[in-house]
C-alpha positions as CSV (number, residue, x, y, z in Angstrom):
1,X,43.9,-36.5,83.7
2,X,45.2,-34.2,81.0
3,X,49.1,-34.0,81.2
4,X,50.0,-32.6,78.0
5,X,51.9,-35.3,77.1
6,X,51.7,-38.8,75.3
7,X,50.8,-41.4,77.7
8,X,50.0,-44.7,75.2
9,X,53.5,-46.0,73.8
10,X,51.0,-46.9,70.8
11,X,48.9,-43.7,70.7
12,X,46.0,-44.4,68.2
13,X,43.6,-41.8,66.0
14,X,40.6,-43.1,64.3
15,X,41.9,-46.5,65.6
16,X,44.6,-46.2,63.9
17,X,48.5,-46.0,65.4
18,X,49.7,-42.3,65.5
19,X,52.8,-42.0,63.1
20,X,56.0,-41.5,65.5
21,X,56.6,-38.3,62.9
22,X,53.4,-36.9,64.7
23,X,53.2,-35.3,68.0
24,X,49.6,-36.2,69.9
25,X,47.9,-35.5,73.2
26,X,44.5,-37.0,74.9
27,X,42.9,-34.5,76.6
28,X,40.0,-35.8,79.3
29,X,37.4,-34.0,80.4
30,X,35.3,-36.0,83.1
31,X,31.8,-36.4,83.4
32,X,29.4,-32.6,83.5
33,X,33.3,-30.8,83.4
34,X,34.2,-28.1,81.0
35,X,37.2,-26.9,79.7
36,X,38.1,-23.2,79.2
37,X,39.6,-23.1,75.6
38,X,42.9,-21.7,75.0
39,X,43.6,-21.4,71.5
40,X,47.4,-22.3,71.8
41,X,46.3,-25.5,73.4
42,X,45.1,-26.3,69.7
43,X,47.1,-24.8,67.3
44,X,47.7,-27.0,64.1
45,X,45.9,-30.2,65.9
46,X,43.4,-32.1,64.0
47,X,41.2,-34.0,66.6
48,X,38.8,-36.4,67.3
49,X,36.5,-37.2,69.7
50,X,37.8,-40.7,70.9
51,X,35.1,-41.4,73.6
52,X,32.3,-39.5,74.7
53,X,30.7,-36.5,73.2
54,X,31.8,-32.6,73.5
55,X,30.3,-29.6,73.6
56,X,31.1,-26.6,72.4
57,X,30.4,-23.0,73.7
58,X,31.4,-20.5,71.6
59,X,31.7,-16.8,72.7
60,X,28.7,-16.1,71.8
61,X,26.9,-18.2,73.9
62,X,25.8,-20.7,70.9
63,X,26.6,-24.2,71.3
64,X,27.3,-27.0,69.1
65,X,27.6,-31.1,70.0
66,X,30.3,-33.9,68.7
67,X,30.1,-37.8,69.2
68,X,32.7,-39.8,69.7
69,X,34.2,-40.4,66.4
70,X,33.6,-36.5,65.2
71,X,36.7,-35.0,64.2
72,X,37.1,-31.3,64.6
73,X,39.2,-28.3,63.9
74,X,39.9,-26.3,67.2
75,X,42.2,-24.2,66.0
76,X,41.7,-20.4,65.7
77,X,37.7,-20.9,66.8
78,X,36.0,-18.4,68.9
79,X,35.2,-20.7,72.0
80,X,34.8,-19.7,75.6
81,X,34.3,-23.2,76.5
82,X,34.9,-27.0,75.7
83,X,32.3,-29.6,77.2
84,X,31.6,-33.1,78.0
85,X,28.2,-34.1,76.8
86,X,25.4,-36.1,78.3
87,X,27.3,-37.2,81.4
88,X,29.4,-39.3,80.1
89,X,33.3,-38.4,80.4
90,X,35.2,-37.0,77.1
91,X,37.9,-38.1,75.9
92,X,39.8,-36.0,72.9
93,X,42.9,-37.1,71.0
94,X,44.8,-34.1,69.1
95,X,47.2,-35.0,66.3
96,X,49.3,-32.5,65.1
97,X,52.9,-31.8,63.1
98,X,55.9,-31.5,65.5
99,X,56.7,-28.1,65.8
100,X,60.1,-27.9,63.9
101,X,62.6,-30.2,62.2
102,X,66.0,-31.0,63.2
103,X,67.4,-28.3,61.0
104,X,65.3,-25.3,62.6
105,X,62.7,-25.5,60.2
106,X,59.5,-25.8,60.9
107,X,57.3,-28.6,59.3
108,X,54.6,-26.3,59.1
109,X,54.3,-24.5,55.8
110,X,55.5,-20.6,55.6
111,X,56.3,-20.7,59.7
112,X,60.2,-20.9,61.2
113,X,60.9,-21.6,64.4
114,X,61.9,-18.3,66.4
């Protein structure tokens, strides 16, 4: 179950620990279940298919398949839907920057926090 929030006190990426300076979140989709994409759900997230394989349905009804180990770049896409692939349960880990410093800043180039 997707809850948005980190639920391995030693999340890992490419089999590698997450930095604690990193935000993450593992995203499941079970076996023959899609996902509607939201594009906020994604913004500055790097991600990788951790288990599984995805598929992706973009508005214009074209598809396009990832293995477990892909990484992709969900953000600002054109997708109606996100899929698990031949009926096998997906698992998705998205790594991104946390959204601001301590100082108000954001750690993302040319944004501030409102």
């Amino acid at each position: 179950m997707d809850t948005g929030e980190p639920t391995d006190p030693a999340p890992r990426f490419l089999g590698r620990l997450v930095p604690a300076s990193f935000e993450h979140r593992v995203v499941t989709i079970p076996a023959g279940g899609a996902r509607p994409y939201d594009a906020a759900e994604w913004r500055d997230a790097i991600v990788v298919v951790e288990r599984g394989e995805i598929e992706l349905e973009a508005l214009d009804g074209q598809r396009q398949r990832f293995g477990c180990g892909a990484l992709v770049w969900l953000d600002g896409v054109m997708l109606r839907w996100i899929r698990s692939g031949r009926g096998d349960e997906a698992v998705l880990v998205a790594v991104s920057r946390p959204p601001a410093g301590r100082d108000g800043v954001s750690a993302r180039p040319g944004r501030r926090r409102p």
